[in-house]
C-alpha positions, -999 to 999 in steps of 0.1 A, spaced: 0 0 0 14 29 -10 8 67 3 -8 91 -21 13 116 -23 -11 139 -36 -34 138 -6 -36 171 9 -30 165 41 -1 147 32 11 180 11 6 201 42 28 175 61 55 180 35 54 215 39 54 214 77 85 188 76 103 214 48 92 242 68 106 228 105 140 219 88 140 255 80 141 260 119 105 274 118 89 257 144 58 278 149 53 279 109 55 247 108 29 239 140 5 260 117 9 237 90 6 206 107 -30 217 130 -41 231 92 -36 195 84 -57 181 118 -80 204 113 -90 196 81 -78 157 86 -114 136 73 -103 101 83 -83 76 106 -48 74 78 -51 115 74 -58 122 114 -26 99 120 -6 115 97 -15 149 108 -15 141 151 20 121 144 34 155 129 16 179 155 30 163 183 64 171 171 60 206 171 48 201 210 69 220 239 45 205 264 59 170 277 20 162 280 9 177 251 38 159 232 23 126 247 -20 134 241 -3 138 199 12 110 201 -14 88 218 -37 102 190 -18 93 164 -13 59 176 -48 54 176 -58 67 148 -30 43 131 -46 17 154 -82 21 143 -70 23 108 -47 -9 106 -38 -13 74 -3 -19 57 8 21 63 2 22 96 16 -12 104 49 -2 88 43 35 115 36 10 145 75 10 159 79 45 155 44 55 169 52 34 197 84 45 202 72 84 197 49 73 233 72 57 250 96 84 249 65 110 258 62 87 289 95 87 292 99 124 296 70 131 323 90 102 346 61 75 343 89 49 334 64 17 334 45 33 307 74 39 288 87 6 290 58 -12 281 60 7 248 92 5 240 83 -30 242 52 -26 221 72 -12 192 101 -37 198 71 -61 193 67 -44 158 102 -41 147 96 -64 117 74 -45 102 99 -19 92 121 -18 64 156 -25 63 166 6 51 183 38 66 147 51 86 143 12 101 176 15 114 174 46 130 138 35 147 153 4 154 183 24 175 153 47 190 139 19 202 169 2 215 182 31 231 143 37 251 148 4 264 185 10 273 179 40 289 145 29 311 156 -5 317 192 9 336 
């Protein structure tokens, strides 16, 4: 399954990743809550929550995104978010992570461990991979 790249909430996406390379945080933010708020369905409210929670300077803020995304990606279950499973997982475990509830983060840096083969073997599975590894690491100690 492949992700239509001509999908407008995709395109604003784009432009908020382009745009926060740029160093323009806030711009970016726009972009990506111009993408939830107009986000019609469980694929385009993942995409959009997964992006907005990035943009988040509140530790629980940062985790409510990320939680939404993964449940959007949960509801919609389908070979896309599948492949998004580690890093979703990983994206809460870390938001756990960061307000000090360790057992939360833990059980899912596990989750995504669980998930691991469902991303590719390429340069972006490694580095979720190393995420992953490092959560564990790092709550584990």
């Amino acid at each position: 399954m492949e992700i239509d790249h001509n999908n407008a909430i995709v395109q604003l996406c784009a432009e908020g990743i382009m745009t926060e390379g740029e160093g323009k945080i806030s711009e970016a933010h726009q972009l990506y809550q111009q993408a939830w708020n107009s986000a019609r369905d469980d694929f385009e409210k993942f995409t959009a929550a997964h992006y907005l929670a990035r943009t988040q300077t509140d530790p629980l803020e940062n985790l409510k995104w990320n939680e939404v995304a993964l449940n959007h990606a949960l509801i919609l279950n389908n070979g896309i978010s599948e492949m998004c499973y580690p890093s979703l997982y990983l994206n809460v475990g870390k938001s756990y992570e960061d307000i000090g509830n360790i057992a939360e983060a833990l059980k899912n840096y596990q989750l995504a461990l669980n998930y691991i083969d469902k991303l590719p073997t390429d340069g972006y599975g490694k580095m979720i991979g190393s995420g992953i590894e490092a959560g564990l690491k790092r709550v584990q100690s």
